[in-house]
Every structure is written in C-alpha cells, then in structure tokens.
C-alpha positions in Angstrom: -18.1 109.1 85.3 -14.5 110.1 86.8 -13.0 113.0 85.1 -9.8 112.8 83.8 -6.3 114.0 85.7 -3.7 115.7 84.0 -1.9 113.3 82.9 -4.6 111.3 81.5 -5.7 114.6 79.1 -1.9 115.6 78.4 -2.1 111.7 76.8 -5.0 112.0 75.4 -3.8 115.2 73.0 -0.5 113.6 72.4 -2.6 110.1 70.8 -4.7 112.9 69.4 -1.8 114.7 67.9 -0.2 111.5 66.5 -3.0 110.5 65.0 -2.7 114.0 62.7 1.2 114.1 62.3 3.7 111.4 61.1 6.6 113.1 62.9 4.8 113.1 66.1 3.1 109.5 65.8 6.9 107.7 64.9 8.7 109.5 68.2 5.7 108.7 70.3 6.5 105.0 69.0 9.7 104.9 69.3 9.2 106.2 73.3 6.6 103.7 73.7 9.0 101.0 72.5 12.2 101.9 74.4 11.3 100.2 78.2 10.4 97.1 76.2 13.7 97.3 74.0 15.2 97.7 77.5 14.3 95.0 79.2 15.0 93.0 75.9 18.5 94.5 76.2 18.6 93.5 80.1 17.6 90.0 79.5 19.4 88.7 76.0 23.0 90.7 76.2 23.2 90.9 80.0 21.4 87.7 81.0 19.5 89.4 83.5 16.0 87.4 84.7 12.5 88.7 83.2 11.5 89.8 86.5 14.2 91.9 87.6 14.6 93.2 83.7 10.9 94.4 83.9 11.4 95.5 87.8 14.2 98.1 86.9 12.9 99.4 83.8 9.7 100.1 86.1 12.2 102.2 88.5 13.8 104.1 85.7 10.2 105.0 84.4 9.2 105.8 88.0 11.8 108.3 88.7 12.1 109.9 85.1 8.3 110.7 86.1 9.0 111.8 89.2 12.1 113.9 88.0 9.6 115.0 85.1 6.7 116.0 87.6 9.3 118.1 89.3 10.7 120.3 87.0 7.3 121.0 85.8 6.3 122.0 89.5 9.4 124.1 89.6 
C-alpha cells in the first residue's frame, strides 16, 4: 500500500478534527462549499457556460495552492 503524502495526512487530521469540533466541521463546510457556490455564481448571475465556470474556479484553486505551498516553503 502507497503511503500517504502530506497533503493527504494534513486532510486526514482536519476530517479527523471536524469530526470532534462543531467550529471546525462548519468552516471546513463552508470552504468545501465555496468553489461550488462559485461556479453557481459564474453561471446564474454572470451567464457564464458550465465548462468555463468549472474551468476557472479549477485555476483559482490551482494557484491559491500553489500560492499556499509557497509561503509554507518560505
């Protein structure tokens, strides 16, 4: 079996967290919720296609990890 990377076991104490605290568990839902509010946003208000809703949001997660993994590194 593949052990996990970082990022898998920093995920897997933040579900394990959640699971223990209320606090925790509602912002981790309310993050988990916000790309799909999004590219709700994108598509009813702005009339933006599914495809290039979902293909921005992707970015904007992609570089906010990126951005993320970088300060951490620094």
């Amino acid at each position: 079996m593949e052990q996990p990377n970082q990022q898998q076991l920093r995920s897997l104490r933040l579900t394990a967290l959640a699971r223990d605290n209320q606090v925790v568990a509602d912002l981790n839902a309310s993050i988990a919720e916000t790309p799909d509010s999004l590219v709700k946003e994108l598509m009813d208000t702005h009339g933006w296609p599914a495809h290039e809703a979902l293909s921005a949001v992707q970015q904007l997660q992609e570089k906010a990890l990126k951005d993320t993994s970088e300060q951490a590194a620094a």
